[in-house]
KEKE-3310 file (N, C-alpha, C; in steps of 0.2 Angstrom, whole numbers, plus 5000, padded with zeros to 4 digits):
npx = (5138:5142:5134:5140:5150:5144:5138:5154:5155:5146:5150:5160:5158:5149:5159:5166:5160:5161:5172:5179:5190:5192:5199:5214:5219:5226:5221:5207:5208:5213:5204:5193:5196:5199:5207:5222:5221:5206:5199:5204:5198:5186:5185:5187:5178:5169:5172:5171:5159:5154:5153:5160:5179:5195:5206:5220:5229:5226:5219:5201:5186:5166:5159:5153:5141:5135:5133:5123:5113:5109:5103:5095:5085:5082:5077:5066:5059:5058:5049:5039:5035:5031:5022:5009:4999:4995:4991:4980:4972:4969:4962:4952:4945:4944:4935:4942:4953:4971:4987:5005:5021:5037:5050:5057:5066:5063:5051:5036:5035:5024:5023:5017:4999:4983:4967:4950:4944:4951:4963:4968:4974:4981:4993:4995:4998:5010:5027:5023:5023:5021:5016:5024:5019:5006:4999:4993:5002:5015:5014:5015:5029:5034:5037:5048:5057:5069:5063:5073:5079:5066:5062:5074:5070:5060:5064:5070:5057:5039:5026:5015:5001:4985:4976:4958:4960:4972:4988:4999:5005:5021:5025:5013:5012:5023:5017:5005:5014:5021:5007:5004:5015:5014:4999:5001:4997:4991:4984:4974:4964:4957:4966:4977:4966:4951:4939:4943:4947:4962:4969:4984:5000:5015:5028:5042:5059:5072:5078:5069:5070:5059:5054:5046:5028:5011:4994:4975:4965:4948:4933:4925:4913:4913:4925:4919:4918:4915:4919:4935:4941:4941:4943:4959:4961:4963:4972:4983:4988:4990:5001:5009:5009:5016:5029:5032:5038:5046:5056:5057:5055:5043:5042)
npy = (4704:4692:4686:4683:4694:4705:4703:4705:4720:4726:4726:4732:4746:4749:4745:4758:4767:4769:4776:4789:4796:4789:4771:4763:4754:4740:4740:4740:4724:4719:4722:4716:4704:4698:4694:4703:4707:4703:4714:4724:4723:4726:4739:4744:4744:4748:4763:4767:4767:4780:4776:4776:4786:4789:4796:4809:4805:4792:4783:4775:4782:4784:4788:4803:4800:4789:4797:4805:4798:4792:4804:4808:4799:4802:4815:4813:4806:4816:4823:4818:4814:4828:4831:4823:4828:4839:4834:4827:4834:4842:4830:4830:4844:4844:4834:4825:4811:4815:4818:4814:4819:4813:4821:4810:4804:4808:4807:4804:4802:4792:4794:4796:4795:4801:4797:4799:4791:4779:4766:4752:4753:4762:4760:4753:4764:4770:4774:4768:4775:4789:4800:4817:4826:4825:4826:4833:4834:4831:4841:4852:4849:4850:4864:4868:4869:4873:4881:4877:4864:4857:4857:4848:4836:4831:4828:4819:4811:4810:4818:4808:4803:4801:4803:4811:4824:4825:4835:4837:4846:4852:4866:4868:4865:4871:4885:4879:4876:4888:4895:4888:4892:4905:4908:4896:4885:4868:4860:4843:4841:4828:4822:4812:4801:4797:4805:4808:4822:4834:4842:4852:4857:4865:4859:4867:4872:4875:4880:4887:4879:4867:4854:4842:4840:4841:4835:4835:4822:4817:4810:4819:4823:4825:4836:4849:4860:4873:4873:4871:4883:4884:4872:4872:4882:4877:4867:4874:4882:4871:4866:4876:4876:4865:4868:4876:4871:4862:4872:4882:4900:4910:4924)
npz = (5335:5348:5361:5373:5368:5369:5383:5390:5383:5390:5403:5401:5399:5411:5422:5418:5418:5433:5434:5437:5429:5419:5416:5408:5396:5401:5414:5412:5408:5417:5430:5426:5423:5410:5394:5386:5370:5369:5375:5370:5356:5359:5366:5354:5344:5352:5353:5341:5338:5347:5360:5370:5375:5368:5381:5381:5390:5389:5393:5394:5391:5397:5382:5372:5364:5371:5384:5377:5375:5386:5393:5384:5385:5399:5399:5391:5401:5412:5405:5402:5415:5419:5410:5412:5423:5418:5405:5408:5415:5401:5396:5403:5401:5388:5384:5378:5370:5375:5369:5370:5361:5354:5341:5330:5319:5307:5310:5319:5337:5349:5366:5376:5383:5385:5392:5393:5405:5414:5406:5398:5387:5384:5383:5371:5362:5365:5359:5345:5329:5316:5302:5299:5290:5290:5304:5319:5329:5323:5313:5322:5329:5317:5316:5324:5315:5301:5284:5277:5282:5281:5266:5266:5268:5263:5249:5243:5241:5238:5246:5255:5254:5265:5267:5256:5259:5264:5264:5248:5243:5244:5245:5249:5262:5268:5271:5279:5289:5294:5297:5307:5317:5317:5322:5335:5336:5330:5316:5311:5300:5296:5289:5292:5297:5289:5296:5309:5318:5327:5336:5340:5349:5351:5362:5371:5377:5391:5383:5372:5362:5352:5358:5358:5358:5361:5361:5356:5351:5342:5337:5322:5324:5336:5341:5333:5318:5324:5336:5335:5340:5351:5360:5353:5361:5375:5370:5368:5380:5389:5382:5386:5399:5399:5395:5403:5415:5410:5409:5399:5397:5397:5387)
capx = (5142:5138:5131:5148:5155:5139:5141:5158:5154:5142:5154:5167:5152:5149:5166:5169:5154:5162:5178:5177:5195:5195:5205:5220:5217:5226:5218:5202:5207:5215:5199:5187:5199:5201:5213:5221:5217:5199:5199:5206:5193:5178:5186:5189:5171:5161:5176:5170:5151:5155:5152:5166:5182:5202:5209:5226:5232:5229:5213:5195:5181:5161:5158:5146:5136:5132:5129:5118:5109:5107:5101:5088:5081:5082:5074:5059:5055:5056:5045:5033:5033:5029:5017:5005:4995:4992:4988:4974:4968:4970:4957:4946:4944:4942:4931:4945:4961:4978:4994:5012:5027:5043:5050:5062:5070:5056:5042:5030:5034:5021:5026:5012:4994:4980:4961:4948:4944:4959:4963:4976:4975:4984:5000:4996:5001:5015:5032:5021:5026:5016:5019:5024:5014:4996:4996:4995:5006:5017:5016:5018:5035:5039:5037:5055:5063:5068:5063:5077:5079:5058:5062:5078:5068:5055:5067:5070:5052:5032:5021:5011:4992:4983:4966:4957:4963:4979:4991:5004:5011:5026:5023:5005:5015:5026:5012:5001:5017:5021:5002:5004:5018:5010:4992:5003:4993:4992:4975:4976:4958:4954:4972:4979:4963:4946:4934:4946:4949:4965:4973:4991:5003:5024:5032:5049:5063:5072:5083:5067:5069:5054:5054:5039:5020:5003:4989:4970:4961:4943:4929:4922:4907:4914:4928:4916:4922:4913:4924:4939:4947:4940:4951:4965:4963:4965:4978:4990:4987:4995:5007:5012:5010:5022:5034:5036:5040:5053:5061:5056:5054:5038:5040)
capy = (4703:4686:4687:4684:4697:4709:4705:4708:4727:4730:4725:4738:4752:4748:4746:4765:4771:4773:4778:4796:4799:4782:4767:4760:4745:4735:4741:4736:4719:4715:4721:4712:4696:4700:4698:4712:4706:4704:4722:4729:4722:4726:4746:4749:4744:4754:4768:4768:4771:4784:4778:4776:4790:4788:4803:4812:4802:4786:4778:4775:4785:4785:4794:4808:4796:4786:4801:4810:4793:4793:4810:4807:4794:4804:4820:4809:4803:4820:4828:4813:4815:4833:4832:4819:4828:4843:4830:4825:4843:4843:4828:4834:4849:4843:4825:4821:4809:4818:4813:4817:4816:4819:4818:4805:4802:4814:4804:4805:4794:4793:4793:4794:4795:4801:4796:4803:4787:4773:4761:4748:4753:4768:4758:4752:4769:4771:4770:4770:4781:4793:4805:4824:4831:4826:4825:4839:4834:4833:4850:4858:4847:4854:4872:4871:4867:4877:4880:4872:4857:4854:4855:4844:4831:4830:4833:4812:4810:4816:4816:4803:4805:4796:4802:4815:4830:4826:4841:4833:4850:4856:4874:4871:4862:4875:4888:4878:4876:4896:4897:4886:4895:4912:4904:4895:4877:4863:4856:4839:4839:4824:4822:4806:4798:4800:4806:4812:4830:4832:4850:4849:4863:4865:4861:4869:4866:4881:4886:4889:4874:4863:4847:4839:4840:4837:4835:4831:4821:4815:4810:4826:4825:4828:4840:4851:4865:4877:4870:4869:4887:4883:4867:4875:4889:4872:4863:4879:4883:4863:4865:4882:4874:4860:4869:4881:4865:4860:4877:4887:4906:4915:4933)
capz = (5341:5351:5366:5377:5366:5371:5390:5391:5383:5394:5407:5402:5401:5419:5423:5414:5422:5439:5435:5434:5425:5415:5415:5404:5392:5405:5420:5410:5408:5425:5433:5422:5420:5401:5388:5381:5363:5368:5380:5364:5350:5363:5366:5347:5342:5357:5351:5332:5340:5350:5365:5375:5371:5373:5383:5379:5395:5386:5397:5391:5399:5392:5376:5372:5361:5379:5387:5374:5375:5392:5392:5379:5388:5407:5397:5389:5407:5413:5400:5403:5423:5419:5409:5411:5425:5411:5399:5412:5411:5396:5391:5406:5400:5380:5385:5370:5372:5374:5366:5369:5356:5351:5334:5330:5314:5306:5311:5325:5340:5353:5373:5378:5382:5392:5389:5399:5411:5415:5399:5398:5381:5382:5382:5365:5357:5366:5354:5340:5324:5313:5298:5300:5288:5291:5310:5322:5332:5318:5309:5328:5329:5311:5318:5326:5309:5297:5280:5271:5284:5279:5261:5262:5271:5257:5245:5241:5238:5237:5251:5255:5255:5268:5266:5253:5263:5266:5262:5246:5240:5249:5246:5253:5269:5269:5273:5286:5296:5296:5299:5314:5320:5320:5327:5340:5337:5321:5316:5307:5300:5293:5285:5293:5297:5289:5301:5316:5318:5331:5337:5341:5349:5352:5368:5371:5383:5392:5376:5368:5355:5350:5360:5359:5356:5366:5356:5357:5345:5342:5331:5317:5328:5343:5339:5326:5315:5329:5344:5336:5343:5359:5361:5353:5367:5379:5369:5367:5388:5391:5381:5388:5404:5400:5391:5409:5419:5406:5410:5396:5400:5391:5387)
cpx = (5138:5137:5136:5151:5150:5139:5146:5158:5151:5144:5158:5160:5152:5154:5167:5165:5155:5168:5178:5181:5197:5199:5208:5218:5219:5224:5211:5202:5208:5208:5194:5190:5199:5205:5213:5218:5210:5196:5198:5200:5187:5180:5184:5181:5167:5165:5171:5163:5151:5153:5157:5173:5189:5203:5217:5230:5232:5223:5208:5190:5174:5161:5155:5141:5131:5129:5124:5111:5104:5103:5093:5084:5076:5077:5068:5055:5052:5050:5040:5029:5030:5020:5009:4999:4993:4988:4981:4970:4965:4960:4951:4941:4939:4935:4935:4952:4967:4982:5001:5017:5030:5043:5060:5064:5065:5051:5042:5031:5029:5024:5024:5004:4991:4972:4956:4944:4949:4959:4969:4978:4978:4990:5002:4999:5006:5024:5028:5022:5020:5020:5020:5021:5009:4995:4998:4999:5014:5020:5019:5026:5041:5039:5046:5059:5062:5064:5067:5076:5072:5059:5067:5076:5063:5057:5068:5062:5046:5031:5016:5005:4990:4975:4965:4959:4969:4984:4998:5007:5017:5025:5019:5009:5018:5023:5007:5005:5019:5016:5001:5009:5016:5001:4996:5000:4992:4984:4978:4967:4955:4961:4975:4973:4956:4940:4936:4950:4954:4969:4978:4995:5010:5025:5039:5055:5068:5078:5079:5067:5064:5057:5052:5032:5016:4997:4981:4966:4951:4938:4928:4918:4906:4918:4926:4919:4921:4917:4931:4946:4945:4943:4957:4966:4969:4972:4984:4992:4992:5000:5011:5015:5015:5029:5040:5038:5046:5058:5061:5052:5049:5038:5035)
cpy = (4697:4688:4688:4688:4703:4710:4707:4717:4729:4731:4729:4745:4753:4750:4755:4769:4772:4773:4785:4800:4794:4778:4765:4754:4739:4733:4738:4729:4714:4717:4717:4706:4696:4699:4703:4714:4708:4712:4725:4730:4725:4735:4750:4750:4750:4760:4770:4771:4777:4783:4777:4783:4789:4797:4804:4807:4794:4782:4780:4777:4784:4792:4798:4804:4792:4791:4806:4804:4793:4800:4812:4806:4799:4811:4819:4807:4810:4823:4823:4814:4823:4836:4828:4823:4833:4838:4826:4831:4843:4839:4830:4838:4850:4838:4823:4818:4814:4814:4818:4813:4818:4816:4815:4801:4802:4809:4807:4802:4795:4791:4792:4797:4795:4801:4799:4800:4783:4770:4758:4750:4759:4766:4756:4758:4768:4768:4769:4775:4783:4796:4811:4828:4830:4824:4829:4838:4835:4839:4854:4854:4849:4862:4874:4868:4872:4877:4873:4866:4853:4854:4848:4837:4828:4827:4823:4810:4812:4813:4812:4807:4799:4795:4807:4822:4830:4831:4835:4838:4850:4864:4875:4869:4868:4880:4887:4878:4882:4897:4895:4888:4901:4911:4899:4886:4873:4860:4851:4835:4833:4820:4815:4801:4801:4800:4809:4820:4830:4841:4848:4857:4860:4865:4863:4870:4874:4884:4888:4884:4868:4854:4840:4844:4837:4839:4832:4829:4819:4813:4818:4829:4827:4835:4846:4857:4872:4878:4869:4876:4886:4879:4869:4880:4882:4867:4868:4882:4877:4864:4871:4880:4869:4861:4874:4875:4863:4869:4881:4893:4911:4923:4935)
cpz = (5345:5358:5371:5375:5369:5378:5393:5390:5387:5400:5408:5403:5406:5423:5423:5420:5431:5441:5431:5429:5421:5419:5409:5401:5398:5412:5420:5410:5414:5429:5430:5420:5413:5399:5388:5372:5363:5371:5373:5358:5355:5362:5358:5343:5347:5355:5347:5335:5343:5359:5371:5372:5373:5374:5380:5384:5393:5389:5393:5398:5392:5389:5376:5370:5365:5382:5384:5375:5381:5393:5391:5384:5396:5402:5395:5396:5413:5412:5403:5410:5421:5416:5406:5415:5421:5404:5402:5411:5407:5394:5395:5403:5393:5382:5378:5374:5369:5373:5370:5365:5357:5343:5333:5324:5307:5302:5317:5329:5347:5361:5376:5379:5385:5390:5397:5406:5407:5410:5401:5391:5379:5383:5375:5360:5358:5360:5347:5333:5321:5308:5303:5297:5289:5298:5312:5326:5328:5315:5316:5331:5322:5312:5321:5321:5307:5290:5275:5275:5283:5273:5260:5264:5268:5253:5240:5237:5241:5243:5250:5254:5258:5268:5258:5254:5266:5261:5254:5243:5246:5252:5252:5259:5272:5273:5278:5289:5298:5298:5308:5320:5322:5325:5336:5340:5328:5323:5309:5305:5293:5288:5288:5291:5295:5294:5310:5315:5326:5331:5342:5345:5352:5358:5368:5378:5386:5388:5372:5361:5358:5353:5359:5355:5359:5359:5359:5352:5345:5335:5328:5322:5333:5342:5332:5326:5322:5334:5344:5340:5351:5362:5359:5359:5375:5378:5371:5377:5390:5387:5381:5394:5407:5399:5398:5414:5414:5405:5403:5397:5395:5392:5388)
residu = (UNK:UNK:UNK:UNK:UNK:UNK:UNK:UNK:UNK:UNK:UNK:UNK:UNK:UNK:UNK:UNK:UNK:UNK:UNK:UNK:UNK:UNK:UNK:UNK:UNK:UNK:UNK:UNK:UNK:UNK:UNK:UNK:UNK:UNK:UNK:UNK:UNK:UNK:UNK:UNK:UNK:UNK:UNK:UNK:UNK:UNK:UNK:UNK:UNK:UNK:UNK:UNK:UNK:UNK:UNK:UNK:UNK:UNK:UNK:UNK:UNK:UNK:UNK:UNK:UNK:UNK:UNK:UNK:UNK:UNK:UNK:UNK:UNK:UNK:UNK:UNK:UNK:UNK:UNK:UNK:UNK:UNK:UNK:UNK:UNK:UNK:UNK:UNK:UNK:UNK:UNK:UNK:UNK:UNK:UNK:UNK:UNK:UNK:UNK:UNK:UNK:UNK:UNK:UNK:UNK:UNK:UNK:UNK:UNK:UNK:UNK:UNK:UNK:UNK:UNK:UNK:UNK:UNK:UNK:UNK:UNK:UNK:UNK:UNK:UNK:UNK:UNK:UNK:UNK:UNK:UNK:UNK:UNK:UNK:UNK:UNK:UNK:UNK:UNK:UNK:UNK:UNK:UNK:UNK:UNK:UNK:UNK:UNK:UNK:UNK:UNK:UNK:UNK:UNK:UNK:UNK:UNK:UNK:UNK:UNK:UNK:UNK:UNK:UNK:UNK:UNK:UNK:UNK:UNK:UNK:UNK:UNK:UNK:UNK:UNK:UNK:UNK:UNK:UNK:UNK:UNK:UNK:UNK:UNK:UNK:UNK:UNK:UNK:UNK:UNK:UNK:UNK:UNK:UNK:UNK:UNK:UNK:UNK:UNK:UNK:UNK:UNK:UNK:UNK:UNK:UNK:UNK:UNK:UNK:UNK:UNK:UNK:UNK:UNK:UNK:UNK:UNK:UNK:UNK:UNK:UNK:UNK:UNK:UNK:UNK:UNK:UNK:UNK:UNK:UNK:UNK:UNK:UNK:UNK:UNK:UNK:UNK:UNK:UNK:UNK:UNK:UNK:UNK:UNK:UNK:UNK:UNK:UNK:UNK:UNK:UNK)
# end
């Protein structure tokens, strides 16, 4: 699409967006000075996406695909407002940097990040991607799948290994994310990156579906085998913490 053809859509979206009951192919064009040809080619394209919808009445109103967009975005910003001062807690608490994710076209995407003094460099992760199986942020974003959905997602091809400990059955995967599901937390020990040990937990939203993920990671040295239920005590608390601000109701 060229650039004039791009303004123009973004134009009718606008337009759409505050007319609460739609308008009429020609009502869009008379308002926006437009051909009807061109009105037309521009409706049927944002149609096909879903982001615009014809009514039974015959006008154009915004799609679902726009509003699930919008949504997205407005509930990412929320979750993030909610739980950055938790994720200060968080590293406080640890002296380790805190993550938050979601999962996004089953990878890892980072949103954000909280270190235990100021950094500019905590924008660097942000948007970032990761695997699912060797990160604990990860495995506690595979806990709100099912079985088969985690097979059929394998199911094209192996697991990567990133380190020497990285998990490459499925079965075995299988089995730490039921582990992680009954434990309540994910441990990514040495599995993405050699020498960082990172404990991960599930946030969820008030229907109880898995949203997100907060996590803290660290050197081996800091994060040692001794210390790791004691962070998990911390990690699974914050993301208990964030999950009730996101309107989820704990038994």
């Amino acid at each position: 699409m060229k650039v004039q053809s791009l303004d123009r859509a973004f134009d009718i979206l606008e337009l759409l967006s505050r007319e609460q009951h739609g308008l009429k192919l020609t009502e869009i064009g008379k308002r926006l000075e437009l051909h009807k040809s061109t009105v037309h080619r521009l409706l049927n394209a944002l149609k096909q996406r879903g982001y615009i919808e014809k009514t039974s009445r015959g006008s154009y109103r915004l799609g679902m695909e726009f509003i699930e967009l919008t949504s997205l975005y407005l509930n990412n910003l929320e979750l993030k407002t909610e739980a950055q001062p938790i994720m200060r807690e968080l590293s406080a608490a640890t002296g380790n940097t805190s993550f938050l994710a979601i999962l996004q076209e089953n990878e890892v995407v980072y949103i954000d990040k909280m270190e235990t003094h100021n950094s500019l460099r905590k924008y660097s992760i942000i948007g970032k991607r990761a695997p699912l199986h060797c990160t604990a942020l990860g495995k506690s974003l595979l806990t709100g799948m099912t079985e088969e959905q985690i097979r059929k997602m394998y199911k094209s091809g192996g697991i990567k290994a990133f380190t020497d400990k990285t998990i490459v059955s499925l079965d075995t995967l299988l089995k730490e994310i039921e582990r992680t599901r009954q434990r309540g937390w994910s441990l990514d020990d040495e599995e993405y990156e050699q020498g960082i040990r990172c404990i991960g937990a599930p946030i969820r939203d008030y229907r109880g579906e898995v949203i997100a993920a907060v996590s803290t990671s660290g050197y081996v040295s800091v994060i040692t085998y001794d210390r790791i239920e004691e962070i998990a005590g911390h990690v699974t608390r914050a993301s208990k913490d964030i999950s009730l601000r996101m309107g989820y109701k704990i038994d």
